[in-house]
VEXKOL-81560 format. One line per 4 residues: number of its first residue (from 1); their letters; for each residue x, y, z of N, C-alpha, C, CB. Coordinates in steps of 0.05 Angstrom, whole numbers, plus 32768, in hexadecimal, padded with zeros to 4 digits. Each point is the difference from the previous one (the first is absolute). Last residue first. Glycine has a CB too. Layout:
N
NUM> A> X Y Z X Y Z X Y Z X Y Z; ...
//
This chain:
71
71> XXXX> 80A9 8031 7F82 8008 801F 7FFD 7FF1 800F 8018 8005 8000 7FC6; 7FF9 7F9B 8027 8020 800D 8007 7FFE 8021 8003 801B 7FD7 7FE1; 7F93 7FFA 7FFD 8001 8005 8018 801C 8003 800E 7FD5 7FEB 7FFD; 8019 8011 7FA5 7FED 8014 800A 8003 7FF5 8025 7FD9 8007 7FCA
67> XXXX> 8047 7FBD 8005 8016 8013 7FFA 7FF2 801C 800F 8015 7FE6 7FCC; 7FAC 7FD0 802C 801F 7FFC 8011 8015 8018 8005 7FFD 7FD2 7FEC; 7FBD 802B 7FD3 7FFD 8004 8013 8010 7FFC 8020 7FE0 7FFC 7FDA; 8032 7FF4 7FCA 7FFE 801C 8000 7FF2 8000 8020 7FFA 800D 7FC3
63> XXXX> 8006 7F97 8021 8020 800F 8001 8000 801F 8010 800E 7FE7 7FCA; 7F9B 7FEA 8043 8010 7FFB 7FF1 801E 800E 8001 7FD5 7FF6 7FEB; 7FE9 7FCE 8060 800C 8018 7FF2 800B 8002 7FEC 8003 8009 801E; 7FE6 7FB3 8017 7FE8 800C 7FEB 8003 8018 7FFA 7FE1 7FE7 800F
59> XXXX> 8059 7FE8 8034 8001 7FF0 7FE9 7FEA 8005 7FEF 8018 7FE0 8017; 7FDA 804C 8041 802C 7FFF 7FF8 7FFE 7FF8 7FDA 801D 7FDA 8040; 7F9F 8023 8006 7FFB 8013 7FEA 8012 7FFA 7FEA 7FF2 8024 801D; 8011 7FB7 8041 7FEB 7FEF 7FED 8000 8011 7FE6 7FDF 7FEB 8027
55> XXXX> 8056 803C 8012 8013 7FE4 8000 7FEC 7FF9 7FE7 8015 7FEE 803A; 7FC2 8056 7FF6 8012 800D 7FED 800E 7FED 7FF8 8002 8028 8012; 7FCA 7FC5 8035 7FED 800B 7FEC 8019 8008 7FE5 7FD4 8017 802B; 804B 7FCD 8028 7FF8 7FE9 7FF2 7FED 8006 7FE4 8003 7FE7 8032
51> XXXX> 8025 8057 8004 8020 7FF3 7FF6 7FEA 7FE7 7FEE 8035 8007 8035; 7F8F 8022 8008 8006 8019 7FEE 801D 7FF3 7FEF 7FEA 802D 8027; 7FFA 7FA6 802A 7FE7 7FFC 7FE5 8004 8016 7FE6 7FD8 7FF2 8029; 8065 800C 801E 8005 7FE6 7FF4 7FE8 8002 7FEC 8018 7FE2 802A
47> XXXX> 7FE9 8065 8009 801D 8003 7FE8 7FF5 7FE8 7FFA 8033 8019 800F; 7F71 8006 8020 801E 7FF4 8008 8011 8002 7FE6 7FF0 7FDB 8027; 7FB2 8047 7FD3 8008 8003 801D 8017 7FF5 8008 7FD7 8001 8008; 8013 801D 7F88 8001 7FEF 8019 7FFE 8006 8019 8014 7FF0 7FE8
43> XXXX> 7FD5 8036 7FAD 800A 8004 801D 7FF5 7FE4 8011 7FFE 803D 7FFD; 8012 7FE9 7F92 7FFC 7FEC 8015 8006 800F 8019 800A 7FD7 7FE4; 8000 8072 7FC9 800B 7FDD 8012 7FEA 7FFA 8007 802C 8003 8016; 7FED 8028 7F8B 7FF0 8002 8019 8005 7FF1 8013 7FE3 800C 7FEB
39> XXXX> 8027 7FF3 7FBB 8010 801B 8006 7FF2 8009 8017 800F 800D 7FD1; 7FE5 7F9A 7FF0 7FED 8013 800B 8007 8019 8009 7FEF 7FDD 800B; 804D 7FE9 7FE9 7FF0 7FF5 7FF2 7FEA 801D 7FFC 800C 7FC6 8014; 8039 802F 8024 800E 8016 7FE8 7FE6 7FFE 7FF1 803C 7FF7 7FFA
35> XXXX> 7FC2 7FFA 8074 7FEF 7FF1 7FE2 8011 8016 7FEA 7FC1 7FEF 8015; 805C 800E 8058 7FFC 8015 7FE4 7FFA 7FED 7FEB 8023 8027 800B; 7FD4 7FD0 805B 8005 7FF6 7FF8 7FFF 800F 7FE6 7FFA 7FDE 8021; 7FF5 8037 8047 8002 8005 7FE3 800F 7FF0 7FF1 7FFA 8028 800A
31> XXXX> 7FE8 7FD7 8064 8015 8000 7FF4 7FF8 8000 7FDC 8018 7FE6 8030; 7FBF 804B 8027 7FFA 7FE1 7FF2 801B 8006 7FF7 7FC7 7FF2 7FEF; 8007 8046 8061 8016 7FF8 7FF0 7FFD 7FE6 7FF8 801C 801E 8016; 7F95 802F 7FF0 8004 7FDA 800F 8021 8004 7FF4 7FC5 7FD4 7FF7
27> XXXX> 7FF7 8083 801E 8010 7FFA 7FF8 800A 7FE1 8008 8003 8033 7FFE; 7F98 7FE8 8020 801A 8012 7FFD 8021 7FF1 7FF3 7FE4 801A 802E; 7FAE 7FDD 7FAF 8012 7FFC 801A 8016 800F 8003 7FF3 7FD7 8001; 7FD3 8032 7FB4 7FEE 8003 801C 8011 7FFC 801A 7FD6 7FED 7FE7
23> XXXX> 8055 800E 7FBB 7FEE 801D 800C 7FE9 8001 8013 800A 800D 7FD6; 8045 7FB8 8010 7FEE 7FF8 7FFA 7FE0 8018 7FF5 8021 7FD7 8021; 8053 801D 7FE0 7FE8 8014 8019 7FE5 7FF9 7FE9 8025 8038 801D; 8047 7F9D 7FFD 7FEB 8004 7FEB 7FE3 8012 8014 8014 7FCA 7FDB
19> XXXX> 8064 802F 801F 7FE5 7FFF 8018 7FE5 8005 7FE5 801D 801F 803B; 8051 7FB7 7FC8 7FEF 8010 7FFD 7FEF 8004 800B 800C 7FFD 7FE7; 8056 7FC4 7FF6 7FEF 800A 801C 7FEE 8019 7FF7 8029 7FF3 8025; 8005 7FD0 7F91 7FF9 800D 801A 7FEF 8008 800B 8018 8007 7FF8
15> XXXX> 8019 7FC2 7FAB 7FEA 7FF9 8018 8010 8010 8015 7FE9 7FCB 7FF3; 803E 8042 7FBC 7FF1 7FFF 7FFA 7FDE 7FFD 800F 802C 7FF7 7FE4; 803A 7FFE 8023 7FF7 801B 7FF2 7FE2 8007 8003 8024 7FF8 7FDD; 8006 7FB0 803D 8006 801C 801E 7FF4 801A 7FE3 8043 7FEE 8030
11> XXXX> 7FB4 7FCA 7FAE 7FF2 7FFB 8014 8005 8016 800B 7FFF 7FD3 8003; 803C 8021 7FBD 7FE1 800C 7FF8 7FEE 8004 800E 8005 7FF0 7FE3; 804F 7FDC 8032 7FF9 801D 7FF4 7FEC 800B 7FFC 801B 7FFA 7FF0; 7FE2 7FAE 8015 800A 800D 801B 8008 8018 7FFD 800D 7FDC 800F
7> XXXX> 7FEC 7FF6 7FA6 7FDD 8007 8008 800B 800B 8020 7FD6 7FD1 7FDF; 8074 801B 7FF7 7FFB 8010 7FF0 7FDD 8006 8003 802E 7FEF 7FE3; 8009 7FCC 804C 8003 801A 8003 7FF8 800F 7FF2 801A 7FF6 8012; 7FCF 7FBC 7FD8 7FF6 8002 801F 8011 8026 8009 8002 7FB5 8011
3> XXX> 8011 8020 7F93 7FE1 800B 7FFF 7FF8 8007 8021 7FEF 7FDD 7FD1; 8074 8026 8022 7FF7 7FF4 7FFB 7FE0 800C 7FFC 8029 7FE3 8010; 8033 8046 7FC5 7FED 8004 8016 7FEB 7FE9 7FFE 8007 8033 8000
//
């Protein structure tokens, strides 16, 4: 498996569609990005900025953490 498919995986696992609720406004759909780092996401207003947030992470992860996001 190459590294491009193997973060292309992860991508679709890992970055979706959602709605964040700020608590004053009403519901925004963003797209989620999952930090293993932190055990928290990121949110974006577009996929590409959400594929790009998770790409830049890609290589500061450790092993265990990687593996923590296949499951």
């Amino acid at each position: 498996m190459t590294k491009q498919y193997q973060i292309q995986e992860y991508i679709n696992k890992n970055v979706v569609k959602t709605f964040y609720v700020d608590g004053v406004k009403q519901d925004k759909a963003v797209w989620a990005t999952f930090d293993p780092r932190e055990g928290d996401d990121f949110y974006s207003d577009t996929y590409q900025e959400a594929v790009s947030i998770f790409v830049r992470n890609w290589d500061n992860l450790t092993q265990q953490e990687i593996n923590n996001l296949a499951s």
